[in-house]
N, C-alpha and C positions, 0 to 999 in steps of 0.2 A: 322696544317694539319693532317686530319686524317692518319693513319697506321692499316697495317693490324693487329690480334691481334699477338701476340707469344703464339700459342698454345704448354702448359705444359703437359706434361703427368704426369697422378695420379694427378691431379687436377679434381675432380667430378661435375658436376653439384648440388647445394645443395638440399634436399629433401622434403617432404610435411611431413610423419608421424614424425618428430621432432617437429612438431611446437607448440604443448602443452604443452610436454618436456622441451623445449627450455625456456619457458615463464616462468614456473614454477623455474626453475634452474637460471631464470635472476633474480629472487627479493632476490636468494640468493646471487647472484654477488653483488646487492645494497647494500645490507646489511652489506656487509665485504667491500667494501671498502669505505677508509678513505678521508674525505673531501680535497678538493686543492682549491689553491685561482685559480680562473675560470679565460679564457683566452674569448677574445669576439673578431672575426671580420665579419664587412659588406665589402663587394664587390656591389657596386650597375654599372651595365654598360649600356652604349646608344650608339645607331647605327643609321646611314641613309647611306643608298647604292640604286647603278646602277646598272644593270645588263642589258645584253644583250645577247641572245644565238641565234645562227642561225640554234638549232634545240631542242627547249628545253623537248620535251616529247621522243628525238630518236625515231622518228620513221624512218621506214626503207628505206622511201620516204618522206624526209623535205616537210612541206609545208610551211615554210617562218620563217623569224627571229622573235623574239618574247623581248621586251625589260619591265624589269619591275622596280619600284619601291619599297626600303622595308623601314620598320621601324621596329627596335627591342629594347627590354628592356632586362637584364639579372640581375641575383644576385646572392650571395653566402654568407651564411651565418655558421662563426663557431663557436661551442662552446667548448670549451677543458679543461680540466685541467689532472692531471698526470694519474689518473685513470677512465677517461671515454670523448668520445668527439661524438657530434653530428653535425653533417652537415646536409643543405637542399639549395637545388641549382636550380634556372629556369632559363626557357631561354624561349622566347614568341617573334615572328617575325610575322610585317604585310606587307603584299605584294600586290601590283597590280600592273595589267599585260596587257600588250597589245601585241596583236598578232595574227595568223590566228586559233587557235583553243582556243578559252574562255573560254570553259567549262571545259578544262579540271583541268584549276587551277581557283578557284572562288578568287575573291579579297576579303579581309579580315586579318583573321587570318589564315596565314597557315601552322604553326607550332607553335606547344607548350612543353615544356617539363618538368619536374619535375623531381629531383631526392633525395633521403633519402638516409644517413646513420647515425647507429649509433655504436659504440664499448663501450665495458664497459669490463675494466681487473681488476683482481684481483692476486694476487701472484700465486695461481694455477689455472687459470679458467681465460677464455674470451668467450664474450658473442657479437656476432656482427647480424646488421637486416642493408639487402639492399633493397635497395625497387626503380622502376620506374613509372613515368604514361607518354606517349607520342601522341600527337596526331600530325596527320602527312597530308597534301596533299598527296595522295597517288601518282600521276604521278611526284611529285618531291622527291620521295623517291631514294636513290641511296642504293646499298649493302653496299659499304664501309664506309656511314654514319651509318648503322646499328649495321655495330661495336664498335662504341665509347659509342651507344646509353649503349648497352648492358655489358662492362664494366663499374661497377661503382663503384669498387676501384681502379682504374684507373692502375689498374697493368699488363694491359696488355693480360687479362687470359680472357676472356668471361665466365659469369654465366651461361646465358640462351644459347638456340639450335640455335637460329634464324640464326648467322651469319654465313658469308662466304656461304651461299648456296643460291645459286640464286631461287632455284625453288618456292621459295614462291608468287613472283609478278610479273609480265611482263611488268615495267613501261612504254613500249611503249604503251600499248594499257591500258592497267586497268585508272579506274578513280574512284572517290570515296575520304572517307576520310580514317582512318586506326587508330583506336586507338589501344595502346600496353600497358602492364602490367606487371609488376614484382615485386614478392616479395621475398627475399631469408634470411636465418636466420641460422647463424653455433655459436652451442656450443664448444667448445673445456677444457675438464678436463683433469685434473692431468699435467698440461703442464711444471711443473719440473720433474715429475719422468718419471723412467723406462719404463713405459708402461702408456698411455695417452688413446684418445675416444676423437671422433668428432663426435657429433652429429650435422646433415643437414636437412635445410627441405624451400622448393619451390614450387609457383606456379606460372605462368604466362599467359597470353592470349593473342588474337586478335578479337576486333572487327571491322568490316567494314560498315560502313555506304554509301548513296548515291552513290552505285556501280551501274556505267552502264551497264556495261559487267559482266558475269560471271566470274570461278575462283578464285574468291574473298569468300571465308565462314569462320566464326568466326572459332576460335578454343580454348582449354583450355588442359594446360601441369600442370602436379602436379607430386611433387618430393619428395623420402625417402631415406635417405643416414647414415649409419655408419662407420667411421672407425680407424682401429684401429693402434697406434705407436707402435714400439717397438724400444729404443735405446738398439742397442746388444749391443755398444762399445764407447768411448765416438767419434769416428769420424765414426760408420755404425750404420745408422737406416734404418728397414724396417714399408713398411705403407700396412694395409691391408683393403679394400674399397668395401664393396657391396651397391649398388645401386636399386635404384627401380624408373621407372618414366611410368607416363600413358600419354597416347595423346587422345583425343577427335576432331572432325572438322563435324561442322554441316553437313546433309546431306552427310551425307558417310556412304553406307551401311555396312562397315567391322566393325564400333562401337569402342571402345574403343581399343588402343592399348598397350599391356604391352611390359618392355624393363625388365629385370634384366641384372646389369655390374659388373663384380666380376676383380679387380685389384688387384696386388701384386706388390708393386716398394721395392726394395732394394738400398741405396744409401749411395757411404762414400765419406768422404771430403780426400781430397789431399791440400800440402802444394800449388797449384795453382788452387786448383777450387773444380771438384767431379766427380766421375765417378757410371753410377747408371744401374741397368737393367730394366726394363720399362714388362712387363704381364698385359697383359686385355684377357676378354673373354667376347663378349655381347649375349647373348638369345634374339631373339624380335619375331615377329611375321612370319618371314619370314625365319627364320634361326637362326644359332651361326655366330658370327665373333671373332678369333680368331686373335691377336696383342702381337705380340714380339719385343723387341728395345734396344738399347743398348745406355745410354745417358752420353753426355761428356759437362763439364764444362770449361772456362780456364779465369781466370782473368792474363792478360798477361801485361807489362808496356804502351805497347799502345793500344792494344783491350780486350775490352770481348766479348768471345767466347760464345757460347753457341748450341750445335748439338744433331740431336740423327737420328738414324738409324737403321731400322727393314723391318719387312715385316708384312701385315696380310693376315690372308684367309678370303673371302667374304663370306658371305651368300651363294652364289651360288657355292663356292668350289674353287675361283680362286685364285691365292696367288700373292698378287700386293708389290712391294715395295713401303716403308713409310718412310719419314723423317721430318726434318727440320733444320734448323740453322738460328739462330741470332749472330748478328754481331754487335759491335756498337764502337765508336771509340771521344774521345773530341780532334778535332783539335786546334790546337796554337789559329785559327779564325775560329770557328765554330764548328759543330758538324754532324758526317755522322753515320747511321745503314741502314743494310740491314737485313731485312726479309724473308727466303724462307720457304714453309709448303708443305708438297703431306701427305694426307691422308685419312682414307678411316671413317666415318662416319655416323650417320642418319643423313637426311636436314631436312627443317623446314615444311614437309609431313612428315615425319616422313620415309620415305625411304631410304633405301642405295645410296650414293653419293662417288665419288671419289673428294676430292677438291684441289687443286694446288692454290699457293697463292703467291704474290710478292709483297715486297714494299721495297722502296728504298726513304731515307728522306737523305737531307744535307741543314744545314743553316750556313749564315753567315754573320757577320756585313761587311759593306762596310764602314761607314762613324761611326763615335760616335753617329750620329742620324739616321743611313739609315740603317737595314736589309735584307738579303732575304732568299728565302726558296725553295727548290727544293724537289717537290711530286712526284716518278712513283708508280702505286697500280695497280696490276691487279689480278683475281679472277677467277678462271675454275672451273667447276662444273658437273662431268660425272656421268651420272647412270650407273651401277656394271652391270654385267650379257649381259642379251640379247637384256636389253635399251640400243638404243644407242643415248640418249639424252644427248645435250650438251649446256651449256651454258656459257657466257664469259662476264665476264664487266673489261674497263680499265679505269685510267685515269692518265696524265698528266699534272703537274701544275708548277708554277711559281711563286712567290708571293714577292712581295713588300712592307716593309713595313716603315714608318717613322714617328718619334716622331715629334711632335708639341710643345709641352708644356708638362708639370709634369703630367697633364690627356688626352689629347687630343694626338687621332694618326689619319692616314689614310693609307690606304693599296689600292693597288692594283695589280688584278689575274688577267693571264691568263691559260687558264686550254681546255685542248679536252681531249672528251669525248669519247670511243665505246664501243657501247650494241651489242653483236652476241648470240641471243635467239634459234640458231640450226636451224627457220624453215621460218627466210622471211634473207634480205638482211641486211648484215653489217648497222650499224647505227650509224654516227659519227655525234657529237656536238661541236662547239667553244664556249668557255665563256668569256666574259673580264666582271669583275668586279672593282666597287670603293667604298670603308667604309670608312666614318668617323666616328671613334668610339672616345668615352670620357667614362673613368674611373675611378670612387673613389672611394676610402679606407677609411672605418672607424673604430678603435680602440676605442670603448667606456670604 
């Protein structure tokens, strides 16, 4: 099930001028390191699913239930050994649909995705390249799939800007397809000594094809990032991080927009966790926004904790408070976290956002072959100042799951749905879904 992310502080976005740098400094990483016997695995998977929604685009007025047909392929391929591993993963779904509006989803292929990594370390020096390409139906685009999208070291930290901010899509009304892009590449030197250098470097886009409606314009994000460690002691380090990122989106008179982000985090470990202090200060084109926080760790015998709590000033002078916490707990028969975030942000216009975020996951075995799983996600999204633009998605799930055989499973969801866009009527969806999926592993 998806989850929101757990937004880190002094985690950067990675940057664009690194990336010649970067390249240059990786054939020295090959070079020093030393051969391992190689590690190989295939993930090959297949799906055939149900679906049924009684309002699948939310709109704010149903016009009838909508039932389709999918078929998907997935795969996952690694390669490893002690000092370097490469991964590449798709996932490809075909869908047809019947229902009162057609057009808005075409049958075919209506989701594709790709993802790249790769790491390569050496005793002082790592060398890592993330990369995605997705194409997307855009009326079945939700926000909280765009979060996983954009993780792809799966840690929970988002690269790219896109997520948590609604204001990119309006998936009740927008139609079209949506291709997405990301490439991200961090150097990191000297990572035994005293004082270390990360070099970052990103870029990413949107394009939108067979868009009926407007609101829909391509855009191109490119990213520069250095920064710097310093272990003062052997349990406090501080990290020093300037940033630099552009935005471009066709058809926008204001042209090119620049961000510079200048962070300072100080952090020491304690015999149960860390205690750290969190400073940003952003420049963009509309102002400074100024961010202070104070971040806590706890690895406790039954949870890990994890909080942090500040305040920043908006662009426009207002001083909001900011936090978060994650929670996360392995029961006797299952596993439960909670997610909360408020913070103040650009969204994916590159505007100031206030964003509020919630997720709450719990699963658990019922039988030696029966699972389940319990999703709440919901997502606010406020413009800062004299907008009072607002926007909300949530959702609800349920999930079942049960083994078949050594490859063979089938599952079944039920999940609602609500979109509140600020400017027509609440807009709720039911889903029940059915997979039967089959998986295998191969170790060559």
């Amino acid at each position: 099930m998806t989850r929101l992310p757990r937004l880190r502080a002094g985690r950067r976005p990675p940057g664009l001028a690194a990336l010649a740098l970067s390249g240059v400094c990786a054939g020295l990483l090959v070079h020093g390191a030393q051969a391992q016997e190689a590690g190989r695995e295939l993930n090959i998977g297949t799906s055939l699913g149900v679906q049924a929604n009684d309002n699948l685009n939310l709109d704010s007025d149903s016009e009838g239930s909508t039932t389709s047909a999918t078929a998907g392929f997935d795969f996952a391929l690694l390669l490893a050994n002690i000092g370097q591993s490469f991964a590449l993963s798709g996932d490809f779904q075909l869908r047809s649909s019947n229902g009162p509006d057609e057009d808005a989803v075409s049958d075919g292929l209506s989701s594709a995705d790709l993802r790249l990594r790769y790491n390569r370390e050496s005793r002082d020096a790592r060398f890592g390249v993330n990369g995605f390409l997705s194409r997307r139906e855009v009326a079945l685009i939700e926000p909280l799939d765009i979060v996983d999208l954009l993780d792809p070291d799966g840690d929970g930290v988002p690269n790219l800007d896109d997520p948590l901010v609604l204001d990119d899509l309006d998936v009740a009304t927008q139609r079209g397809t949506r291709l997405s892009f990301g490439l991200d590449t961090t150097l990191e030197l000297r990572r035994t000594a005293p004082f270390g250098i990360i070099l970052s470097a990103g870029l990413s886009g949107l394009r939108y094809d067979d868009s009926s409606t407007g609101g829909l314009e391509d855009e191109n994000r490119h990213r520069a990032g250095i920064g710097l460690r310093f272990d003062l002691n052997p349990v406090t380090q501080a990290r020093l991080d300037l940033d630099y990122s552009s935005y471009e989106q066709d058809n926008d008179d204001e042209g090119r927009r620049d961000t510079f982000v200048l962070s300072l985090d100080l952090n020491r470990a304690t015999q149960a966790g860390s205690i750290g202090l969190v400073t940003e200060a952003v420049s963009t084109e509309d102002g400074e926004r100024f961010t202070l926080g104070l971040e806590r760790s706890l690895d406790l015998p039954l949870w890990t904790l994890t909080g942090q709590i500040g305040a920043t000033r908006t662009e426009g002078g207002d001083v909001l408070p900011t936090g978060r916490l994650s929670a996360s707990r392995d029961l006797r028969q299952g596993a439960l976290s909670l997610d909360l975030t408020r913070e103040v942000r650009s969204g994916s216009d590159d505007e100031e956002r206030r964003v509020t975020g919630l997720s709450l996951d719990y699963s658990r075995p019922l039988t030696p072959l029966t699972s389940m799983g319990l999703d709440l996600s919901y997502l606010r999204s406020d413009a800062t100042g004299d907008n009072d633009e607002t926007e909300s998605f949530g959702r609800a799930a349920i999930e079942l799951n049960r083994t078949l055989s050594e490859d063979w499973s089938l599952s079944v969801s039920l999940a609602h749905r609500i979109e509140d866009n600020g400017f027509a009527d609440r807009a709720h969806d039911n889903r029940i879904s059915f997979d039967l999926r089959r998986q295998v592993t191969f170790r060559p």
